[in-house]
BAZA-575295 format. One record per atom (N, C-alpha, C): residue in one letter; atom name; z, x negated, y negated. Coordinates in steps of 0.02 Angstrom, whole numbers, plus 32768, in hexadecimal, padded with zeros to 4 digits. Atoms other than C-alpha are relative to their C-alpha. Example, Ala and Ser with C-alpha at 12.3 -4.5 7.8 and 13.67 -1.06 7.14 Angstrom:
<nudrens>
(nudren 'A' 'N' (8000 7FD3 803B)) (nudren 'A' 'CA' (8186 7D99 80E1)) (nudren 'A' 'C' (8000 7FD3 7FC4)) (nudren 'S' 'N' (7FFD 802A 803B)) (nudren 'S' 'CA' (8165 7D54 8035)) (nudren 'S' 'C' (8025 8027 7FC9)) 
</nudrens>
This chain:
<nudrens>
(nudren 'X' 'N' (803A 7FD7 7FF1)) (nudren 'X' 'CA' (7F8A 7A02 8357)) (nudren 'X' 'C' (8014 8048 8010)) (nudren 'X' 'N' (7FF3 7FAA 8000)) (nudren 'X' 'CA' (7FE9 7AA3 8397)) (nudren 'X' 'C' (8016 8021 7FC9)) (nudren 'X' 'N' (7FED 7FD6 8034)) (nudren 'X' 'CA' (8044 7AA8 82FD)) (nudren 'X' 'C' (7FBC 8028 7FD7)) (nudren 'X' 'N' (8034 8001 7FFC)) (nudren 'X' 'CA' (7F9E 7AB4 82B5)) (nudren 'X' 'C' (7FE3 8043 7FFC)) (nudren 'X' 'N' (8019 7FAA 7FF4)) (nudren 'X' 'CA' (7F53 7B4C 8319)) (nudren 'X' 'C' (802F 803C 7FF8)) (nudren 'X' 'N' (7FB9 7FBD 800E)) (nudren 'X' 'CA' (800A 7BA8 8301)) (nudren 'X' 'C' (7FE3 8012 7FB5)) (nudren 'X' 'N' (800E 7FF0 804E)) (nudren 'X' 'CA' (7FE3 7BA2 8243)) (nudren 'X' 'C' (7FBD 801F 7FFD)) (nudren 'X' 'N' (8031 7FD8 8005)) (nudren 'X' 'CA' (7F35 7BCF 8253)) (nudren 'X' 'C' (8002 805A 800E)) (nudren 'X' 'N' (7FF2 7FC7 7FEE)) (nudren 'X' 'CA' (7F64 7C5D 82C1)) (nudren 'X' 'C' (8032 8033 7FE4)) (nudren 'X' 'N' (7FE1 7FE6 8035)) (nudren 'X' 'CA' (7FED 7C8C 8245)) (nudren 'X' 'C' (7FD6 8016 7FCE)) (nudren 'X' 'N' (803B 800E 8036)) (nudren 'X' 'CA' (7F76 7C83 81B2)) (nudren 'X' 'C' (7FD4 804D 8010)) (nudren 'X' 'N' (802B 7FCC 7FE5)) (nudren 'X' 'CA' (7F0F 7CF2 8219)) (nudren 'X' 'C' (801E 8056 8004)) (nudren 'X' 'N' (7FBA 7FA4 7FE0)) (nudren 'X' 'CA' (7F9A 7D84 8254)) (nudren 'X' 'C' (8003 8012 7F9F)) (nudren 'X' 'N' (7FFD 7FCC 8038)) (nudren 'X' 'CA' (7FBB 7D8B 8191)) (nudren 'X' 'C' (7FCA 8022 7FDC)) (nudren 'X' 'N' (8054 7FF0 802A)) (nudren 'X' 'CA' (7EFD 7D98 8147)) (nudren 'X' 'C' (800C 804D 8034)) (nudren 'X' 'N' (7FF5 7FCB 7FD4)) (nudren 'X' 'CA' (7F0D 7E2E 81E0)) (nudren 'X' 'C' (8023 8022 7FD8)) (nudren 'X' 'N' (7FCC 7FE8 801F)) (nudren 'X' 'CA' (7FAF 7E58 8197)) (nudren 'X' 'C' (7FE3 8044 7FC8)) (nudren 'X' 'N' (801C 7FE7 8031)) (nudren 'X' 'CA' (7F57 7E79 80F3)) (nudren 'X' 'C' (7FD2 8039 7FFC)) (nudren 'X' 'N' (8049 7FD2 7FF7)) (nudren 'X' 'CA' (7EBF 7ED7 812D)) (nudren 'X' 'C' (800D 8045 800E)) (nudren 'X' 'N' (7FEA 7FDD 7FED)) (nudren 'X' 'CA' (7F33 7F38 8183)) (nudren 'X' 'C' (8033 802F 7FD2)) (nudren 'X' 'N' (7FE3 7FD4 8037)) (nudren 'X' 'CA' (7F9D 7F79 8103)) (nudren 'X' 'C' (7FEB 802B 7FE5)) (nudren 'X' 'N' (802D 7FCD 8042)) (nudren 'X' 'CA' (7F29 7F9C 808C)) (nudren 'X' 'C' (7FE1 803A 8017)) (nudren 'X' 'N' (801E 7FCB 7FC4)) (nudren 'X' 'CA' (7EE6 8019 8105)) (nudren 'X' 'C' (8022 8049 7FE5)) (nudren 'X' 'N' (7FD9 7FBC 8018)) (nudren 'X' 'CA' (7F7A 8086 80F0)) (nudren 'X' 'C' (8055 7FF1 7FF2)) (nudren 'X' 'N' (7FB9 8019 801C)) (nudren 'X' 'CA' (800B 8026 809B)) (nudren 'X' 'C' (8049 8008 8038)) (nudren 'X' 'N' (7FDC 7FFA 7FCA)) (nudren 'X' 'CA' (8074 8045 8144)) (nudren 'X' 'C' (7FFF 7FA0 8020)) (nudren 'X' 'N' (7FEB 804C 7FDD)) (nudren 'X' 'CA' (80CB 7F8C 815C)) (nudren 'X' 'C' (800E 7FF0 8058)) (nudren 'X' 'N' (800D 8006 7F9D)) (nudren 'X' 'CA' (80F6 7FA2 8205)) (nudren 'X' 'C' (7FDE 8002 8025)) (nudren 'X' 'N' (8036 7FF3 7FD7)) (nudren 'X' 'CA' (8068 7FF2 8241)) (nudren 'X' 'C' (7FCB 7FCB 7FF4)) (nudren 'X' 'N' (803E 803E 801D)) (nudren 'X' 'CA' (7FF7 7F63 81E8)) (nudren 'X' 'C' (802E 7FD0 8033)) (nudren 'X' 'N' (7FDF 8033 7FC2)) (nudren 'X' 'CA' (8072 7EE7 8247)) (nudren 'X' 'C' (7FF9 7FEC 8035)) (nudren 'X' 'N' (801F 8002 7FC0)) (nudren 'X' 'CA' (8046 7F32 82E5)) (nudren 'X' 'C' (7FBA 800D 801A)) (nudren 'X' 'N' (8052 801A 7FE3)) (nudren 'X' 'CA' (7F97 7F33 82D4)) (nudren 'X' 'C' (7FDA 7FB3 7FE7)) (nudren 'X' 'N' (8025 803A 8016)) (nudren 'X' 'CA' (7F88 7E93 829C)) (nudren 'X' 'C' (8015 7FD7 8028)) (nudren 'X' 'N' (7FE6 8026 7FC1)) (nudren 'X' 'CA' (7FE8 7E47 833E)) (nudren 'X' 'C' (803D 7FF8 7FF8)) (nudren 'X' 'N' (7FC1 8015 8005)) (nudren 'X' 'CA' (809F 7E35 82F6)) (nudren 'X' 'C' (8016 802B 8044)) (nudren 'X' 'N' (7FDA 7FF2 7FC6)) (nudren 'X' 'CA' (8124 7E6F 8389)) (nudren 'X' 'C' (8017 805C 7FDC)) (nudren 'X' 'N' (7FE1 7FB0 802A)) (nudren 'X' 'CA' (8145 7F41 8373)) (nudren 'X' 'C' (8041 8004 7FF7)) (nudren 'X' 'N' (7FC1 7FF7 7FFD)) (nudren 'X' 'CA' (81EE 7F19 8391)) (nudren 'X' 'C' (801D 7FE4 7FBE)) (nudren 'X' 'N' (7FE4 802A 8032)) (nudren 'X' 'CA' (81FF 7EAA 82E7)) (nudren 'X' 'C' (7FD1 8012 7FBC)) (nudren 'X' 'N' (8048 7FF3 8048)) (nudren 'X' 'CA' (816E 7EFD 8289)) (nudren 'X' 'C' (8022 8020 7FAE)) (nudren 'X' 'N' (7FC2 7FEE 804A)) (nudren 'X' 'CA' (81EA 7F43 81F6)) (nudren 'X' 'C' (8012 7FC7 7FE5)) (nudren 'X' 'N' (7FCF 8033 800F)) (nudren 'X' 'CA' (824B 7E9C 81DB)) (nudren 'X' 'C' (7FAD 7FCE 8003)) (nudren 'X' 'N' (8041 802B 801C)) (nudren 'X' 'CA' (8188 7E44 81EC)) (nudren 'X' 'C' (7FD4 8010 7FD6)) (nudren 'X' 'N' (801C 7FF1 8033)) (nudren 'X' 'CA' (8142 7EBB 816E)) (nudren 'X' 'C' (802D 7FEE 7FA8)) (nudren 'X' 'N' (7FEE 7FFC 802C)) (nudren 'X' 'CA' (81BE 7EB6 8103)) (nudren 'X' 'C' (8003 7FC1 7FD2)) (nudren 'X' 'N' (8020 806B 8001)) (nudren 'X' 'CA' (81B4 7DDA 8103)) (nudren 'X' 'C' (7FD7 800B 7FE5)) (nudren 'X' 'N' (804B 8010 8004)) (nudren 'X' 'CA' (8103 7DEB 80EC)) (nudren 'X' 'C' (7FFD 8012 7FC5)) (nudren 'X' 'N' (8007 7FEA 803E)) (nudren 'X' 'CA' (8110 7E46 8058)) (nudren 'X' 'C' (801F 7FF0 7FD5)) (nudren 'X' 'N' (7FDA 802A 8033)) (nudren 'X' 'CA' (817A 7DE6 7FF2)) (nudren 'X' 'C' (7FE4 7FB8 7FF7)) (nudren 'X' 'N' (800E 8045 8004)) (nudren 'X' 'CA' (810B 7D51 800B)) (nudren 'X' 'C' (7FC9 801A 7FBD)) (nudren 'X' 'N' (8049 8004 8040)) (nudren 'X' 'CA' (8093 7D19 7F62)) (nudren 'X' 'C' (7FBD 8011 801B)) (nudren 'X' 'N' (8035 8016 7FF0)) (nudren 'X' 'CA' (8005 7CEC 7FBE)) (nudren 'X' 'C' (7FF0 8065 801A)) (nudren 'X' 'N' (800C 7FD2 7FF1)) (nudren 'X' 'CA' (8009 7DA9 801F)) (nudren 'X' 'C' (7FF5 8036 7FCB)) (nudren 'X' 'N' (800D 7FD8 8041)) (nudren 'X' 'CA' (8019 7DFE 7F82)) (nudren 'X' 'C' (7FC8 7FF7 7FDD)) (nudren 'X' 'N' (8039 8004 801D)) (nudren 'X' 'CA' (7F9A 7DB0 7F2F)) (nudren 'X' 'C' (7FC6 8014 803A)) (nudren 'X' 'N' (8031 7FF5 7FEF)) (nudren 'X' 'CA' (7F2C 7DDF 7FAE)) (nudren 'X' 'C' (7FF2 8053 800E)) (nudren 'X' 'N' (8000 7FBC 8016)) (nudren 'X' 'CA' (7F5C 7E92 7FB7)) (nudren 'X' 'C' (7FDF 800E 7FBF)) (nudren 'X' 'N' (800B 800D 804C)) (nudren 'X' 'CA' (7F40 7E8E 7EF5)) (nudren 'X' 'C' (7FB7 8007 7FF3)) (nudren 'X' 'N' (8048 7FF5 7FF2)) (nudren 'X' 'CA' (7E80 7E61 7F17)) (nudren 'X' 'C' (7FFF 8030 801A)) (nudren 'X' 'N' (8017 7FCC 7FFE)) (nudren 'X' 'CA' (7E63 7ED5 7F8D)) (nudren 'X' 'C' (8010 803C 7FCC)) (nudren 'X' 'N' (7FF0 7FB8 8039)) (nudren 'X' 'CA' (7EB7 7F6D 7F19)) (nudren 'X' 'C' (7FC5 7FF5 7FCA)) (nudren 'X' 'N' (8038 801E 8033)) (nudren 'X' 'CA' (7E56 7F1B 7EA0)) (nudren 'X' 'C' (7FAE 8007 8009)) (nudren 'X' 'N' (802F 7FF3 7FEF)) (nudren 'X' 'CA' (7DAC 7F1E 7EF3)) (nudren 'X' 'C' (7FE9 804A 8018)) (nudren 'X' 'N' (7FFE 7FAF 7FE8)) (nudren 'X' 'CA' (7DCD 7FD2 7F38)) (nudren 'X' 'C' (7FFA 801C 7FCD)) (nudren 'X' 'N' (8003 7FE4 8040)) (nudren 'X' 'CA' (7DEB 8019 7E85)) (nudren 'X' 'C' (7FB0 7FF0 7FD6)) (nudren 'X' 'N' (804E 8016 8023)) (nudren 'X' 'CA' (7D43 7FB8 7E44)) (nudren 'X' 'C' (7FC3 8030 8017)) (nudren 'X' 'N' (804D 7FE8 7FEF)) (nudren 'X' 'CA' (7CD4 7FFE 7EBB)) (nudren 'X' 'C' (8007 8050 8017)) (nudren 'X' 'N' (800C 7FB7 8015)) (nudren 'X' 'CA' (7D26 80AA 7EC0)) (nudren 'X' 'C' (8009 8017 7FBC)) (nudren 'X' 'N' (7FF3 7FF1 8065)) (nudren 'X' 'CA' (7D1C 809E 7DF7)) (nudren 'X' 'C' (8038 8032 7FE8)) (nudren 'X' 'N' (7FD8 7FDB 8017)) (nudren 'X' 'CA' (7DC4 80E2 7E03)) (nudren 'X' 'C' (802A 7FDC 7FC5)) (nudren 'X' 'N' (7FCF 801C 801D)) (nudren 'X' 'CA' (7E51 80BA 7D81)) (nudren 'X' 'C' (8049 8034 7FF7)) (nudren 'X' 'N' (7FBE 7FE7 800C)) (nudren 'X' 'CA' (7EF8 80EB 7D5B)) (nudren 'X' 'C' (800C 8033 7FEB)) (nudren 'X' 'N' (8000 7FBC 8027)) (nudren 'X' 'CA' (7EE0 8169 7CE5)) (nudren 'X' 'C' (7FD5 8032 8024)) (nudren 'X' 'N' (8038 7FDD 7FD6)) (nudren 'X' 'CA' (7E4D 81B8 7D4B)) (nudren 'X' 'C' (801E 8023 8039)) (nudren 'X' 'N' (7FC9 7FDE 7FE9)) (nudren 'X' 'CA' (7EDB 81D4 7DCC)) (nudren 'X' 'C' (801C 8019 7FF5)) (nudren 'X' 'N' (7FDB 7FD5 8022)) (nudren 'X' 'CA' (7F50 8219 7D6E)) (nudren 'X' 'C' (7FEA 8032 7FF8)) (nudren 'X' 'N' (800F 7FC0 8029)) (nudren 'X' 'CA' (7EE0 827E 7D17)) (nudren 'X' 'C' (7FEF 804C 804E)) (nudren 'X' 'N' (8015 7FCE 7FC9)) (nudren 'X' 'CA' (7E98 82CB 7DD1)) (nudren 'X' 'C' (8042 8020 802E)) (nudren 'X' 'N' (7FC9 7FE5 7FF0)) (nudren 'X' 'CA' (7F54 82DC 7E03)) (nudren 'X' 'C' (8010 8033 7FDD)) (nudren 'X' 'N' (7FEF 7FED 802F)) (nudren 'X' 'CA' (7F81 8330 7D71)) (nudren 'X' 'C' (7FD3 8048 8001)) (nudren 'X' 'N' (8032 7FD5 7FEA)) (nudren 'X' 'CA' (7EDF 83A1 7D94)) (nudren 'X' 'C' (8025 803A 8045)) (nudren 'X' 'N' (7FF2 7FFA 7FC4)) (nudren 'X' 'CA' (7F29 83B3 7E50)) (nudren 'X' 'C' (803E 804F 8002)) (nudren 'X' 'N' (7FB8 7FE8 801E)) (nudren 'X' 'CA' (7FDF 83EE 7DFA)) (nudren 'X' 'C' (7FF0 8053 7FE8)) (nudren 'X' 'N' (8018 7FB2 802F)) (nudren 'X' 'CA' (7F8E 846E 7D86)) (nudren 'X' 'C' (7FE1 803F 8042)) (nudren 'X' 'N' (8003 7FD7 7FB9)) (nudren 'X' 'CA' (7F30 84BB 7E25)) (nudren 'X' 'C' (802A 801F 802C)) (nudren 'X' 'N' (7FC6 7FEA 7FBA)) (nudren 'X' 'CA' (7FC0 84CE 7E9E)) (nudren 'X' 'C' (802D 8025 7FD2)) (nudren 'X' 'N' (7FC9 7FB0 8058)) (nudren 'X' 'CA' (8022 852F 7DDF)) (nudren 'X' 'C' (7FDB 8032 802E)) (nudren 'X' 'N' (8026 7FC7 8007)) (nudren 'X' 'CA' (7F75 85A1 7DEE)) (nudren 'X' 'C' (801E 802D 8050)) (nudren 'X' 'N' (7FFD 7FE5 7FC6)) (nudren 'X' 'CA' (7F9D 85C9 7EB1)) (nudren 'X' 'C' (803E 8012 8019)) (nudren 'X' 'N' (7FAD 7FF5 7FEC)) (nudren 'X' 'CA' (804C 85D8 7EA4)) (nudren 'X' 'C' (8005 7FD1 8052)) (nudren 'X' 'N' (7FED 8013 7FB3)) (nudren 'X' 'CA' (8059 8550 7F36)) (nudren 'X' 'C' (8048 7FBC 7FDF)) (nudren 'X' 'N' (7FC3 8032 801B)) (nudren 'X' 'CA' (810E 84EA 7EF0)) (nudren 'X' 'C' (800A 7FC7 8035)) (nudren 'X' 'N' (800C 802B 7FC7)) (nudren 'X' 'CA' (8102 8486 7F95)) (nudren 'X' 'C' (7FC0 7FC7 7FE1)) (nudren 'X' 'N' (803A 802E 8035)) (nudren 'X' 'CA' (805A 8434 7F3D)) (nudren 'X' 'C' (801B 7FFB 7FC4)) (nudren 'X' 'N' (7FEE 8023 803D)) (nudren 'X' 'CA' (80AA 8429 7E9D)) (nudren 'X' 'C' (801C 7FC6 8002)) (nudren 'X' 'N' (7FD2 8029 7FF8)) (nudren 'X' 'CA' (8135 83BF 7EDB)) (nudren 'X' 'C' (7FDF 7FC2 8028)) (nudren 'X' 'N' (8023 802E 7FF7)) (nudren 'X' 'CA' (80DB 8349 7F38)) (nudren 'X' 'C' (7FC3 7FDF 7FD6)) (nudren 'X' 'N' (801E 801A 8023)) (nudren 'X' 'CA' (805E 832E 7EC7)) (nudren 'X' 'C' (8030 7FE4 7FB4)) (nudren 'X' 'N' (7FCB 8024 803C)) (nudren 'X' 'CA' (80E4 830C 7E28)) (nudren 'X' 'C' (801C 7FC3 802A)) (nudren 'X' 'N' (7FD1 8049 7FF8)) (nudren 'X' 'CA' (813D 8291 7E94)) (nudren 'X' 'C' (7FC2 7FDA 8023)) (nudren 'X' 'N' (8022 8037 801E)) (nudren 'X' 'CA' (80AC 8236 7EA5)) (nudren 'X' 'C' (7FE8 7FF9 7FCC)) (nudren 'X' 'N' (800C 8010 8047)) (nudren 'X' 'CA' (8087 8232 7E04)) (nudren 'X' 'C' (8045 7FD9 7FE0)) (nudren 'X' 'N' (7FBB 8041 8010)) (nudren 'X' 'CA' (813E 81F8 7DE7)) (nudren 'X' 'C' (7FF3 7FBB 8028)) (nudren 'X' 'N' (800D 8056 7FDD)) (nudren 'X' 'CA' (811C 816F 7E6E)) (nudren 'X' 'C' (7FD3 7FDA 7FC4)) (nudren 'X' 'N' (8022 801C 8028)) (nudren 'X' 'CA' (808A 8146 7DFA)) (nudren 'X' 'C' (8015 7FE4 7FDD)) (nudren 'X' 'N' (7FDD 8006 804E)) (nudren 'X' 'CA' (80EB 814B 7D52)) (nudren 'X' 'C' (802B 7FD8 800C)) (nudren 'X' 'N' (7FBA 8049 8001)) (nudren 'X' 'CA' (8177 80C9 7D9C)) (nudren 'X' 'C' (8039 802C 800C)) (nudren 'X' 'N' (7FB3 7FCE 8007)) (nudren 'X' 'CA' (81FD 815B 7D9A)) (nudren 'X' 'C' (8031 7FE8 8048)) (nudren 'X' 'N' (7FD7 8001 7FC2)) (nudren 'X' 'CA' (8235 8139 7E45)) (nudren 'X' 'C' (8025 7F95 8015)) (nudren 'X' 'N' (7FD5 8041 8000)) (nudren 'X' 'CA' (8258 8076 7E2F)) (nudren 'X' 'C' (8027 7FE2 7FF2)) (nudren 'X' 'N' (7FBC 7FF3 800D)) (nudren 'X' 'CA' (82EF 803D 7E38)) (nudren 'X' 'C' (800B 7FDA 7FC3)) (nudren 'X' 'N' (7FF7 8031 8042)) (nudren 'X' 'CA' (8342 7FF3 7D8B)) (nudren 'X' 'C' (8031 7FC0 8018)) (nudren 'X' 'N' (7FDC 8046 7FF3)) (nudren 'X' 'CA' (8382 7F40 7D8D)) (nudren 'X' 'C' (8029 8009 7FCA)) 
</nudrens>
């Protein structure tokens, strides 16, 4: 029976977990608002996120977020890419560079090769 409510209450901390992420992709900080220990929240985000079940539920949400802000991939890009050209017009190279490297994040550039 305790095992039981441990698992429920597990079950529970990760659905949290999840909610919490997606928020603002910050594992630790999702960790510690979802009740994990602050002292282990790195080494319990980082667990959490290698599990199937957590992924796939990240996955939905992203998934449901993109639907109902009728964003897509290219639609990003393209408003980055917009962002890029702007910060040329103003001479601000501080906005260039942050906006290209997310656009590299986007494009995969920064993942590592196996």
């Amino acid at each position: 029976m305790q095992s039981r409510n441990r698992n429920r209450e597990q079950r529970a901390k990760q659905t949290r977990f999840v909610r919490e992420y997606a928020v603002d992709c910050n594992g630790a900080a999702a960790a510690v608002r979802a009740g994990y220990s602050p002292r282990s929240a790195k080494v319990t985000a980082s667990r959490l996120l290698t599990k199937a079940n957590v992924q796939r539920a990240l996955r939905q949400i992203q998934q449901a977020d993109a639907e109902r802000l009728s964003l897509s991939r290219e639609a990003v890009i393209g408003q980055l890419q917009d962002a890029i050209d702007f910060a040329r017009v103003k001479q601000d190279p501080m906005a260039m560079i942050v906006g290209l490297r997310e656009l590299g994040r986007m494009m995969g550039y920064y993942e590592a090769n196996d």
